[in-house]
Phi, psi and omega in degrees: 000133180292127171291179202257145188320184184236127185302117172305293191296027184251105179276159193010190192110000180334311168280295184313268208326290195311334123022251185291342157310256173302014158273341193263329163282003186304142190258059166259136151306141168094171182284143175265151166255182170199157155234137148234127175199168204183154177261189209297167163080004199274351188091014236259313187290325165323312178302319173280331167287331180264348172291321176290319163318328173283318191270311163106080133211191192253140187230168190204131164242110191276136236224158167283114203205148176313166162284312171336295177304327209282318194286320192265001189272289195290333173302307196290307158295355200264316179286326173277025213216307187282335172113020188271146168304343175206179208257107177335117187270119173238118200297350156194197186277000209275318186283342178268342167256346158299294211286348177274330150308351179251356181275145168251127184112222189288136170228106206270095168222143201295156164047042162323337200251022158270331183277348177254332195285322174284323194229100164303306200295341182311303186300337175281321140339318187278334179297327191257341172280339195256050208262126172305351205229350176269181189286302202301337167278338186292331223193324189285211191188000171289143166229111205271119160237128177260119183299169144170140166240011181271104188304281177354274213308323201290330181302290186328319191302311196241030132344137170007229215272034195294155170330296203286345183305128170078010185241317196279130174260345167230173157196121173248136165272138178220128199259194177275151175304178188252195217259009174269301189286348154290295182312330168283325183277007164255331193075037172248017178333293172263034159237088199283336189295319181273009177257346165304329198263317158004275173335283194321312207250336182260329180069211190226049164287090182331309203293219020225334170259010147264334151320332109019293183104326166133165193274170204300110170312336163190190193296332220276352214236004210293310173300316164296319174342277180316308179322319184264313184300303166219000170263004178268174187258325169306343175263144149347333181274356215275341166233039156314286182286335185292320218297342177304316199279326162274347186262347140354029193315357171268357191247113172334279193250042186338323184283016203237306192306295185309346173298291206298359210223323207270319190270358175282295167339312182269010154106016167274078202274337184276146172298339177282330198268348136336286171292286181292345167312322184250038146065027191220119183312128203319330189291352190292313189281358207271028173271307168305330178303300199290337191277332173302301164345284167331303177296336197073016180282349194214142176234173181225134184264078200276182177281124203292325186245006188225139173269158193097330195233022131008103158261166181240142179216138177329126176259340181227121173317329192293305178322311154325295141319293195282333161276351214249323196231306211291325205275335181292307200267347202294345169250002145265358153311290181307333188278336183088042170257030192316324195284301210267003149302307199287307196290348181298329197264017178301314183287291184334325163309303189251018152282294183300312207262295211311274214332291207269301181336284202299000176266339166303305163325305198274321159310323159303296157355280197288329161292350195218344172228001177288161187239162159341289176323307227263332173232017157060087174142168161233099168311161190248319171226153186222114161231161176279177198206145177252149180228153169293159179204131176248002171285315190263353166068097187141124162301176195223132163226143206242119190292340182219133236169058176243136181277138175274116140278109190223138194302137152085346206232022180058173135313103173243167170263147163239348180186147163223141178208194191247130157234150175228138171222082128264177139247053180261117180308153167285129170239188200304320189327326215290303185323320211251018159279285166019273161313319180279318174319297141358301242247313204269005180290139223275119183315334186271002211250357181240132173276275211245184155277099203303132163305162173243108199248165186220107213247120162200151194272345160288005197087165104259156197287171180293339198269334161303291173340304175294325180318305207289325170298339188265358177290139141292293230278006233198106184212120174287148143217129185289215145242336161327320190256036173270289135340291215240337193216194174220000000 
């Protein structure tokens, strides 16, 4: 059996449909487990819902709720799906994963980790029906996918000694669009600064430009926009970045974490500098690090040369924002001082957000939309870098590194470059730090001569411009080629 077309209303999501598409049609015998998670607002149910429509198979979205309501929620749903004149009674869960494990094809079921909260024992349960010795491996034809947006909890299933470890064939994460796939889903294609400055502040969260209000009509239109949109008290967005952080059911102590997510925000990217802003020994933080990771609120960035020398960055932009502006500002925010919150807070926006937003962006660029011709290679990894200098007696931090990895054959550089989200165009000074940056990279990691790329959101000037035509070695990217080209 063939998989199914991908729903004309689905926007990109190309790779997950196709996903859950050949897990619900694989023709391996016997019942499939499957995971899907993700965090909330991700599109996640949606996706499942046109996969059961498309397929005719059956989903039950599980509520906070007793075990009982749930069981008797799932009965209902269960009679309606089969066609029975009334609603199944099923007396537990041992009986309730038999009749869903004897249905064939996709069997769906959403917010699982509302259903382990009640029945702690339900993965071990699920474990003993999906038994190499039971009817449902023996016999069934089902492929059972399990929902969920409480990360801990959907990751902790097939964990070290978890029931479910070794029983699941798929497991999809499903993230926010990346930032080309925002901008079409907002309808800002052909406007990149402004599907950038979105981007900056919203990330590639589907709900969010109907939480929104819908997106800004046009730059001119960009401040009120934000004012309403995400600084009133009145919008959906406005406790946005704390509630990511609070619906969290594995984080405890929420106000430890927000130390930690707040002092990353204000450019304290290292664990010591981390650690002394909330005035506490590095070893102290590394529960909170680890556990924001876990959640996707925080990512850790390592150094293209150095092990070890590792940063930490904001992962959803709203967080950022709601650290950088709402919570500082929140009661005069509540008084409807929006406007003169937001021009106050023009340098930190583009210093904290713009800045470090377009060198995430301009690192996505290179991995994922630069072309061979353009970094002589297809990188394998693209990170920033601090490089030592003994001329200037001072590190150097170099916004790009991507790196060739090949068995056996080590690391080379293939390209280093620069971002600027200033507005000022990039001039030659910006070309001949570079060049000397280039000069300081370590001899065992260059090969050939790494290209030099150059990211800014302002343009270049003309006498750069002219240089870069007479350049092999030497590719401007704007935001029209950020966006739109490669």
């Amino acid at each position: 059996m063939t998989s199914w077309v991908k729903p004309a209303d689905l926007h990109a999501r190309d790779w997950e449909w196709q996903t859950l598409s050949d897990f619900a049609v694989s023709d391996v015998s016997g019942a499939s487990l499957g995971l899907v998670y993700g965090r909330r607002r991700q599109g996640k149910t949606l996706l499942l819902e046109l996969l059961a429509e498309a397929s005719g198979g059956f989903m039950y979205g599980a509520q906070q709720q007793t075990e009982a309501q749930n069981l008797a929620d799932l009965g209902v749903a269960y009679a309606r799906h089969v066609g029975a004149p009334a609603p199944v009674s099923f007396a537990d869960w041992r009986h309730a994963l038999d009749a869903l494990l004897a249905l064939e094809g996709p069997v769906i079921i959403d917010e699982f980790p509302y259903l382990v909260s009640t029945t702690p024992a339900l993965p071990s349960q699920l474990q003993l029906a999906l038994s190499p010795w039971g009817a449902a491996k023996r016999e069934g034809r089902s492929r059972l996918i399990l929902c969920g947006s409480a990360l801990s909890t959907m990751r902790g299933l097939l964990s070290g000694g978890a029931p479910l470890r070794g029983r699941a064939t798929m497991e999809l994460l499903v993230r926010p669009f990346w930032f080309r796939e925002a901008a079409g889903f907002w309808g800002l294609s052909d406007d990149p600064d402004l599907a950038f400055r979105v981007h900056a502040l919203v990330g590639g969260t589907p709900a969010y430009l109907e939480m929104s209000g819908g997106a800004p009509r046009s730059a001119r239109d960009f401040d009120a926009w934000v004012c309403r949109a995400l600084l009133s008290p009145a919008s959906a967005m406005f406790r946005e970045g704390n509630l990511l952080l609070r619906e969290e059911p594995e984080i405890s102590d929420p106000t430890s974490y927000a130390s930690v997510l707040t002092a990353v925000s204000m450019g304290r990217i290292r664990r010591t500098e981390i650690a002394a802003t909330l005035g506490r020994p590095a070893t102290a933080i590394a529960h909170p690090l680890a556990g924001l990771e876990d959640i996707g609120l925080l990512e850790r960035v390592e150094d293209a040369f150095k092990s070890r020398r590792g940063t930490f960055r904001i992962s959803d932009p709203v967080v950022r924002l709601h650290q950088l502006v709402i919570s500082r500002d929140e009661g005069r925010l509540v008084r409807r001082e929006a406007e003169r919150v937001w021009a106050e807070a023009a340098d930190t926006v583009a210093s904290k957000m713009y800045g470090p937003h377009l060198e995430d962006l301009a690192r996505e660029w290179v991995l994922s939309h630069a072309d061979v011709d353009t970094l002589g290679g297809r990188p394998s990894w693209v990170r920033p870098a601090t490089l030592s200098c003994r001329e200037h007696q001072q590190g150097h931090e170099l916004d790009i590194v991507a790196m060739r990895s090949t068995p056996f054959d080590g690391d080379h550089v293939l390209a280093i470059g620069e971002v600027k989200a200033t507005g000022k165009p990039m001039d030659l000074p910006a070309l001949e730090r570079l060049i000397h940056l280039r000069d300081l990279a370590p001899s065992d990691r260059v090969r050939d001569l790494p290209r030099i790329l150059m990211f800014s959101r302002a343009g270049f000037t003309k006498a750069l411009l002219k240089i870069a035509d007479d350049r092999q070695d030497l590719e401007l990217v704007d935001m029209t080629r950020l966006y739109q080209g490669n």
